[in-house]
C-alpha beads as a LAMMPS data file, in Angstrom:
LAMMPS data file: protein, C-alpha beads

146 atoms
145 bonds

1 atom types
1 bond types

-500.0 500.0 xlo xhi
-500.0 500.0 ylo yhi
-500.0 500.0 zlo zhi

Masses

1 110.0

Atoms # bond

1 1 1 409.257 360.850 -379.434
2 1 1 406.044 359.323 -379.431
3 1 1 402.908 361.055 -377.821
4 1 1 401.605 359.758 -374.612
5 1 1 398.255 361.802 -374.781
6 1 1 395.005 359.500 -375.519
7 1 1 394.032 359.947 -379.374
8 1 1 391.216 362.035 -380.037
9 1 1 387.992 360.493 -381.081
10 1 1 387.447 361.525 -384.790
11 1 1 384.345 362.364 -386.408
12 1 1 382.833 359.440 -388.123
13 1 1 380.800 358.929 -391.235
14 1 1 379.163 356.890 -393.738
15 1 1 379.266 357.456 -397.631
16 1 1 376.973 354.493 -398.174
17 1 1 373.617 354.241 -396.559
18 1 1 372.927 350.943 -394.668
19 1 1 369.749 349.932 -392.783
20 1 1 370.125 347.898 -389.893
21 1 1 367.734 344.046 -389.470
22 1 1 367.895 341.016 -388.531
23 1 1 370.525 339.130 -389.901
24 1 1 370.792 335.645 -391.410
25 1 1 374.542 335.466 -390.175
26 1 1 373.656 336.377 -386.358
27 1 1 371.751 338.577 -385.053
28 1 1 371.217 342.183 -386.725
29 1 1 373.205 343.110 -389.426
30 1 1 373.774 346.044 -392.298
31 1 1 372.494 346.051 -395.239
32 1 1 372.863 347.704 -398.591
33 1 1 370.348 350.477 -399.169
34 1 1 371.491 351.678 -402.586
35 1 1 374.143 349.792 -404.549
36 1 1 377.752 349.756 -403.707
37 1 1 380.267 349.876 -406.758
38 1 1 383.837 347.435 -405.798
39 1 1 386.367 348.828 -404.029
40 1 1 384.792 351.799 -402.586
41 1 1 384.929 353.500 -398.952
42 1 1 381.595 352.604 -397.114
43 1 1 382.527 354.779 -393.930
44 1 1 384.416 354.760 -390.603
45 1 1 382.881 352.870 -387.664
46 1 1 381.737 355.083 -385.270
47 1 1 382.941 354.690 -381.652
48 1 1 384.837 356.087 -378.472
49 1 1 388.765 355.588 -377.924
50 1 1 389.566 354.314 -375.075
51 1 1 392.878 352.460 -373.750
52 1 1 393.480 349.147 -374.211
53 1 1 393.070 348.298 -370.525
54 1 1 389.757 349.796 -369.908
55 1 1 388.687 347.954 -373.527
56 1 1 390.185 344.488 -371.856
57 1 1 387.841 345.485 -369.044
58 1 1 384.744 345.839 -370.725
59 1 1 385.663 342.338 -372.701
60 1 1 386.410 340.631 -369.339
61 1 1 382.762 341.963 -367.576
62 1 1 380.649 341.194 -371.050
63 1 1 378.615 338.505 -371.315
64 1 1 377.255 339.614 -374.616
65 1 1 378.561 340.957 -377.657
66 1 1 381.496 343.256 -377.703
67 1 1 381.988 345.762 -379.934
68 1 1 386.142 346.727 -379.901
69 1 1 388.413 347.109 -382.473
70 1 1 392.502 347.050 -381.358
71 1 1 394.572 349.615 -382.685
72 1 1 397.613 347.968 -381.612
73 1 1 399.012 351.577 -379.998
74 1 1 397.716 350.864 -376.750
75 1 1 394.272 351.894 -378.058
76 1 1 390.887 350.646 -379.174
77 1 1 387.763 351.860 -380.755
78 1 1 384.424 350.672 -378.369
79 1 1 381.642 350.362 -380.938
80 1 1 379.358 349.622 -378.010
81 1 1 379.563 354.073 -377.046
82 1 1 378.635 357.064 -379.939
83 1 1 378.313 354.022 -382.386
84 1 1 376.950 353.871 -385.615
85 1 1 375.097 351.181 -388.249
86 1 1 378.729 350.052 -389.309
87 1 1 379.024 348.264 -385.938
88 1 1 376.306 346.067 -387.317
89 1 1 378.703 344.571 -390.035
90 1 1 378.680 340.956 -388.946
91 1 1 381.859 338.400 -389.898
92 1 1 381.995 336.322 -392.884
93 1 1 384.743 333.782 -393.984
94 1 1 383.488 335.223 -397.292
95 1 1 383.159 338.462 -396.881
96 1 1 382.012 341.361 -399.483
97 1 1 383.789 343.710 -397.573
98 1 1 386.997 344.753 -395.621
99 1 1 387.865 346.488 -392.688
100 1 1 391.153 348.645 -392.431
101 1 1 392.522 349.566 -388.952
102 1 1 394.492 352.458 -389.472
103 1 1 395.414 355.576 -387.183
104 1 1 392.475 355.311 -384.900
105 1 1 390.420 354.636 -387.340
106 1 1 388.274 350.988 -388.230
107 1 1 386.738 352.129 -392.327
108 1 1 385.039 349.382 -394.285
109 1 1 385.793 349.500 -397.968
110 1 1 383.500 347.100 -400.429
111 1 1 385.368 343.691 -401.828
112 1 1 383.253 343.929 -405.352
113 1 1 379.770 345.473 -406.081
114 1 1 377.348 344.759 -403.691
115 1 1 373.447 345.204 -404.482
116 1 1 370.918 346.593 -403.005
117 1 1 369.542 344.687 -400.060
118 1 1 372.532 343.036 -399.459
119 1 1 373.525 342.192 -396.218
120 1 1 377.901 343.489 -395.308
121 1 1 380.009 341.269 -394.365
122 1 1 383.645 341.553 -393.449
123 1 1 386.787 339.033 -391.863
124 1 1 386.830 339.847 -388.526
125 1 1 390.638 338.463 -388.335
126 1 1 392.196 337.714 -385.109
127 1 1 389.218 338.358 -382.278
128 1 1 389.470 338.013 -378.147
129 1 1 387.307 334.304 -378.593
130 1 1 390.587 332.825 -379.730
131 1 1 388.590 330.494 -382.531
132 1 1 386.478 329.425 -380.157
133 1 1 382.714 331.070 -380.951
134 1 1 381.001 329.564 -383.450
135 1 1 380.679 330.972 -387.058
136 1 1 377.155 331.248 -388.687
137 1 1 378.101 333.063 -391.585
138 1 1 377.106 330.142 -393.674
139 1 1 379.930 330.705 -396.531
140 1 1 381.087 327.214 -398.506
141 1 1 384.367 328.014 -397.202
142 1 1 383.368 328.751 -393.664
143 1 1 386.327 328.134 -391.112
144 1 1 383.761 326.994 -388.236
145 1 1 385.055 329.052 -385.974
146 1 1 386.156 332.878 -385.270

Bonds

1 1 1 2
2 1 2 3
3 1 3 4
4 1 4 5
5 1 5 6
6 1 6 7
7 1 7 8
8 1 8 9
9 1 9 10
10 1 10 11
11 1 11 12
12 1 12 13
13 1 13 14
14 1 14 15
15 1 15 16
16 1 16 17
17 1 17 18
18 1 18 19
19 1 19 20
20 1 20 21
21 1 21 22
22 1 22 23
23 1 23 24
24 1 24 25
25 1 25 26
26 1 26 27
27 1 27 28
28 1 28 29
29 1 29 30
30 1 30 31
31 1 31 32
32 1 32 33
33 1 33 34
34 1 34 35
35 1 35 36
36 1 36 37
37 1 37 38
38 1 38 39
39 1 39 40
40 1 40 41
41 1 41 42
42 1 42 43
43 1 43 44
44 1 44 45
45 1 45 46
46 1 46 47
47 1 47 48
48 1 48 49
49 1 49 50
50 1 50 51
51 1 51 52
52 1 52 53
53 1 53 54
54 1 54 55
55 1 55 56
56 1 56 57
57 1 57 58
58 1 58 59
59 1 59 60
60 1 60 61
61 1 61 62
62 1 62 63
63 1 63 64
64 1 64 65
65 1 65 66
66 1 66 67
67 1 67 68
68 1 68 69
69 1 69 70
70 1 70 71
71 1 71 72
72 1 72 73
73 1 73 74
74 1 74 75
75 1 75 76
76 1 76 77
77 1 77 78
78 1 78 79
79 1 79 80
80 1 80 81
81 1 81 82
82 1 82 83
83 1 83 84
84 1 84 85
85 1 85 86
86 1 86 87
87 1 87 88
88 1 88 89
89 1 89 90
90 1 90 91
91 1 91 92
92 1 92 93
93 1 93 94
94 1 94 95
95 1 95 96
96 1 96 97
97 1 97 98
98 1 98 99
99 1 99 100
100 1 100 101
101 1 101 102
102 1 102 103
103 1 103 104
104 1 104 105
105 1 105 106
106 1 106 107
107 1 107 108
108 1 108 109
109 1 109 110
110 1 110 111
111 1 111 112
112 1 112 113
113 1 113 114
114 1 114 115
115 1 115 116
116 1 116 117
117 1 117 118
118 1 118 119
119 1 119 120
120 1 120 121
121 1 121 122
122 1 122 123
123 1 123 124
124 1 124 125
125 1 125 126
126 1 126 127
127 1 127 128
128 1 128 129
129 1 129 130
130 1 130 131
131 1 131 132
132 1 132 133
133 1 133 134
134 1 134 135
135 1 135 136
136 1 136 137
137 1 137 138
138 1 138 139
139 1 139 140
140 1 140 141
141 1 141 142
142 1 142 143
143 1 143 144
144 1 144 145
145 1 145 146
C-alpha cells in the first residue's frame, strides 16, 4: 500500500557550477562556469515539497513567475522556497539540456558539451500557461509558444 505521508525534501546539489545573469532568453538565466562534457548530471533543483493543492495555490495567487515542478504523486517541488541557481534554467525549444522528474526529484542532465559561458537551457514540456506565454528562446525551431 502506498504511503500517505508528504515526501521528504531531499538534499540538493550541483556537480556543475553555474553563475546566475541576465538572460538573452528572459530574464536571468544559468550559465556555464566551467565546461560541461554531454550527457552528464548538472544537479538536482533545489526546492520545498509541497502538495499539489497548496502548489495550485501559489500558481493561482502569482502574478509573476512560478517556479513548480509536478511530480505527478500528488506532489510538487516549489523552486520559489530553499531554491538554488538551477531554478534559473530558462526553456528552450532547443535546449542543451534536460530535466528528469523522478521520485521527488527535478535533476538536469547536459544534451551535448556545453562551453563555458554558455547559457542552460532545457524543454520545459507541458507547463500551467497551456501554450499560451510567449517563447523568447529564439531557437530556429522555436514553437512560439510554451
Amino acid at each position: 500500500m502506498a504511503s500517505t505521508k508528504k515526501p521528504v525534501t531531499p538534499d540538493y546539489k550541483i556537480n556543475f557550477p553555474v553563475k546566475v545573469a541576465k538572460s538573452r532568453i528572459a530574464g536571468m538565466g544559468a550559465y556555464a562556469v566551467t565546461n560541461m562534457p554531454a550527457r552528464r548530471k548538472i544537479g538536482d533543483l533545489g526546492g520545498l515539497i509541497i502538495t499539489m493543492k497548496e502548489a495550485m495555490q501559489i500558481v493561482k495567487q502569482s502574478k509573476g513567475v512560478v517556479n513548480m515542478v509536478e511530480f505527478g504523486n500528488g506532489y510538487a517541488l516549489n523552486a520559489g522556497v530553499n531554491a538554488n541557481d538551477l531554478r534559473f534554467i530558462n526553456h528552450s525549444c532547443n535546449p542543451n539540456t534536460y530535466m528528469r522528474v523522478t521520485q521527488n526529484r527535478v535533476e538536469f542532465y547536459t544534451l551535448r558539451t556545453i562551453k563555458k559561458g554558455e547559457e542552460l537551457s532545457t524543454n520545459y514540456g507541458e507547463t500551467h500557461h497551456d501554450g499560451k506565454l510567449p517563447c523568447g528562446c529564439g531557437a530556429k525551431n522555436c514553437k512560439g509558444f510554451i
